[in-house]
Phi, psi and omega in degrees: 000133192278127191256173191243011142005337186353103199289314207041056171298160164281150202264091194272354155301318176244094211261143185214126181256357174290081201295287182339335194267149183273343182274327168266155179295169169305317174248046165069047187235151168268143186237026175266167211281323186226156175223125182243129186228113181203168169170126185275334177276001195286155170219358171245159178279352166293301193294333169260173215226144153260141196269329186294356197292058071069114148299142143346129154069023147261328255224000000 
């Protein structure tokens, strides 16, 4: 049985350079549970965002 647990283990598929976000890790992998990325109009990889993104100590 699958527990419904949210670990916010690190992700070593999903590399994040954003030191500032409360979700990456030291070795720069995300450790949040769900990831959101958006702009829908984007056509460039400059133009989307992750939403999931948490300063450090706010969030």
């Amino acid at each position: 049985m699958m527990s419904n647990k949210k670990t916010h283990e690190p992700n070593p598929s999903v590399g994040c350079d954003v030191t500032s976000c409360k979700y990456n890790t030291i070795d720069c992998c995300c450790s949040a549970a769900k990831i959101n990325v958006q702009n829908e109009r984007a056509v460039t990889k400059g133009e989307t965002y992750c939403s999931t993104f948490c300063p450090r100590g706010t969030c």
